[in-house]
N, C-alpha and C positions, 0 to 999 in steps of 0.2 A: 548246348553241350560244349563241351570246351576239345579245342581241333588241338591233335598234334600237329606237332612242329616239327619238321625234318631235315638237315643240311648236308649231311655224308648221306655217301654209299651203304655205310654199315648202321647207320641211325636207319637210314629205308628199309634196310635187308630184315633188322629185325621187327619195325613196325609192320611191316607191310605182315611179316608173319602171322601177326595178330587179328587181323583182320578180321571178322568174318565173309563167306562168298556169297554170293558173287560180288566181285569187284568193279567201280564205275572211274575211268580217268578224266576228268576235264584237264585238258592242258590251256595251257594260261599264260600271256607275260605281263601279268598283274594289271594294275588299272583296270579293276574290277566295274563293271557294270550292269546292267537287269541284262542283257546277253548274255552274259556270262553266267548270272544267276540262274538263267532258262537251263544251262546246259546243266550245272550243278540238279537243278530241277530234273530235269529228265533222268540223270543218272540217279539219284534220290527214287524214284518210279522204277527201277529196272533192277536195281544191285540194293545189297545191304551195305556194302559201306561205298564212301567216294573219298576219292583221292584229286586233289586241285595240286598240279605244278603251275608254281610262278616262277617262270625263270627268264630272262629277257636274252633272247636268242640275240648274238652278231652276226649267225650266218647266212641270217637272212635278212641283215640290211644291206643294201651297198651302198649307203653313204654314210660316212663319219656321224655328221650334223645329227642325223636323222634317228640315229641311236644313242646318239646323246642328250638326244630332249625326249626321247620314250619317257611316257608321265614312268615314276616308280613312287608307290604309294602303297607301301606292303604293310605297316600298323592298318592303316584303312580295310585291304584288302583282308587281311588274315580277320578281323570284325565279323565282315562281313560273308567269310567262310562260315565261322563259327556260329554266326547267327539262319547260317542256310543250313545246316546242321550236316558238315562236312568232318568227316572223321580223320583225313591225313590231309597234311599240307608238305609237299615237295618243296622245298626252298634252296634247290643249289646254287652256288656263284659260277664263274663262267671254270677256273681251275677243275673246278669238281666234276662238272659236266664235259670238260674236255678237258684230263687229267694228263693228255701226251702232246698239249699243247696244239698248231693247226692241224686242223684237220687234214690226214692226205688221200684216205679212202671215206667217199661218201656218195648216199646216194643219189642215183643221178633219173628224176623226173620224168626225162623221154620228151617226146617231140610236144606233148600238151603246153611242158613247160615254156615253149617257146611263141607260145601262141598268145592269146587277150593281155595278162598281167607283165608276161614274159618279156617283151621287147622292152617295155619300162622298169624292170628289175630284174638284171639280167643276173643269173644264180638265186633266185630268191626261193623256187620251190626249191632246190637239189638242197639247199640251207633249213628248209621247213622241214623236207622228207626225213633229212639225216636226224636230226631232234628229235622228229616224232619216233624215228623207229625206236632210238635212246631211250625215249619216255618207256614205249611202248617195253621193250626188255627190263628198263630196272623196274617201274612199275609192277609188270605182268599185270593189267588188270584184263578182266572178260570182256568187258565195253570198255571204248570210247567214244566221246561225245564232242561232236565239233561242230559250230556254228554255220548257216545256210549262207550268211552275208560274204565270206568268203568260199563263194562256193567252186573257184578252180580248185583250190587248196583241198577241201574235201573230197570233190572229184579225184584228185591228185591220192589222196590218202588211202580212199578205197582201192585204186587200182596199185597202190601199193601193196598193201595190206592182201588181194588176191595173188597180186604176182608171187611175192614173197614168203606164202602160206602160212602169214601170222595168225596165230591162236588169239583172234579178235572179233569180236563184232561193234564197226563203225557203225555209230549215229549221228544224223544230221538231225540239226533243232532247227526250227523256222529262226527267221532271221527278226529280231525285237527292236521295235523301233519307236522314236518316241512320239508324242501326242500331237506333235505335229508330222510325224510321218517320216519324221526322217531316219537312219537305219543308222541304230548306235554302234559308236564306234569310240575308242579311246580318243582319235585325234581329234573330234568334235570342239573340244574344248579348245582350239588355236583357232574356230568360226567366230570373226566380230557379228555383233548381231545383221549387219547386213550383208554380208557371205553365208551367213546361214538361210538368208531370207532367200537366197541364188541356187544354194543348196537343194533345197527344197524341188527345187526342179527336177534334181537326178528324180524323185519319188514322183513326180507328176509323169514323168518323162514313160518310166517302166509300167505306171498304170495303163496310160495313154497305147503305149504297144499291146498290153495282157488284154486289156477289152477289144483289141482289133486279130479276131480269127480267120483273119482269107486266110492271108499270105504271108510268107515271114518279109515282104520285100513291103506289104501295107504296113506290117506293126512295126516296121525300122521309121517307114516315112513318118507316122505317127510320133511314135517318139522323136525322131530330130525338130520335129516343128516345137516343140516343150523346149527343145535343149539348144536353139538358134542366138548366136551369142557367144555360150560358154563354150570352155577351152578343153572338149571333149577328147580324150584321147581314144576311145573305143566303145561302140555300139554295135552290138551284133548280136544274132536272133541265134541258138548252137538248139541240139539235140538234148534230153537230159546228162546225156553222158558227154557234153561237149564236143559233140562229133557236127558234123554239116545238117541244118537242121533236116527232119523228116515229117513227115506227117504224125500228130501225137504228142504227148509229152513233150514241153522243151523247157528253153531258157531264155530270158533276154540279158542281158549285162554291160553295164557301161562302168567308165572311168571318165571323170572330169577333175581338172585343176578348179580349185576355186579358191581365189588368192593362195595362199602359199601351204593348202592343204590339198593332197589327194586326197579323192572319194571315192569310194566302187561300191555298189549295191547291185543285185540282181532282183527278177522274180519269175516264178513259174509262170508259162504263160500253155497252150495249145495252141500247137503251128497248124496252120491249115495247108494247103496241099502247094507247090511251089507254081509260080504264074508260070 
């Protein structure tokens, strides 16, 4: 099928009209990957049309460097829309999406933000939140669909999304990783092959915790003996909802430098009862 193409406000207003419902959003800052295609997937499963923004957020980098090497590969990406058989494609520049210049009311995360990711990107959800809710208003779609790999950001989005009484239902998609296990990401492509070969640990790391159910204080020790070495910044066992773990349903989650890329990957794990 052949995907529109969208740049203004008033090119959305009217496509988006056309649509038929139910409506699926994947938000996107392009450098498209089988992740991203899961999401596209999913909303494909749930809505009659889907809508993909590719737009490369600033307000959620804090560093210069760091947004100016985001891959941007939108011939690629808009391809490989069209061959996932997506019907709109959002494509605004940064004027368009913030038409009054910086931002000075935006929203603001809460104390989650300040936790796992948050000491290492300091404003990075309240820059996530305020975009997605943008999305979320000029779009209006019925779903959105957001990847498991970043899952404070989801976490973060749902409790948005209840606080704020958005006419939405969030989805989480497992997190796609590739044949060797490790959990795609755009920045992958800055791993020489032997940082990727170190990489690899984050994923041995998170199994090594998931198959250990005493204790969340067993499946931390488990994993740090996987991750002895690397330049971990955060390991920790949370609740699914990111709270202090409980007996049930959880999470495990880490962050490691590995040469001059960050990594974060989580996985579901069951916590067993605290020693």
């Amino acid at each position: 099928m052949t995907t529109q193409v969208v740049r203004t406000r008033a090119e959305l207003a009217a496509a988006r009209a056309q649509l038929p419902g139910p409506v699926g959003l994947v938000p996107t800052m392009g450098a498209l990957h089988a992740g991203h295609l899961a999401n596209i997937e999913a909303s494909r499963q749930h809505t009659a049309a889907t809508v993909v923004s590719i737009f490369v957020n600033p307000m959620q980098f804090d560093r210069a460097d760091d947004l100016a090497r985001y891959p941007r590969t939108f011939e690629q990406d808009l391809a490989l829309c069209e061959q996932a058989g997506v019907a709109l494609v959002w494509h605004p520049d940064v004027l368009t999406m913030y038409p009054n210049g910086p931002v000075q009311v935006r929203v603001s995360a809460g104390e989650l933000a300040d936790q796992l990711e948050g000491p290492h990107r300091p404003g990075h959800f309240d820059g996530v939140l305020t975009v997605v809710l943008k999305l979320l208003l000029t779009v209006r779609p019925d779903h959105a669909f957001f990847g498991e790999k970043d899952y404070q950001q989801l976490t973060l989005i749902r409790r948005m999304v209840a606080d704020l009484d958005l006419p939405v239902q969030v989805h989480g998609v497992p997190t796609v990783r590739d044949s060797d296990g490790l959990a795609l990401s755009s920045r992958n492509v800055f791993l020489s092959p032997a940082e990727r070969a170190q990489a690899l640990r984050l994923n041995r790391a998170l199994r090594a915790a998931q198959s250990e159910t005493s204790t969340p204080a067993a499946a931390l020790a488990r994993a740090r003996a996987e991750l002895a070495g690397l330049a971990v910044e955060y390991l920790e066992v949370r609740s699914a909802a990111l709270t202090a773990p409980t007996p049930g349903p959880g999470r495990v989650l880490v962050a490691a430098q590995v040469g001059n890329v960050r990594l974060i990957d989580n996985m579901p794990l069951n916590i067993g009862p605290a020693s």
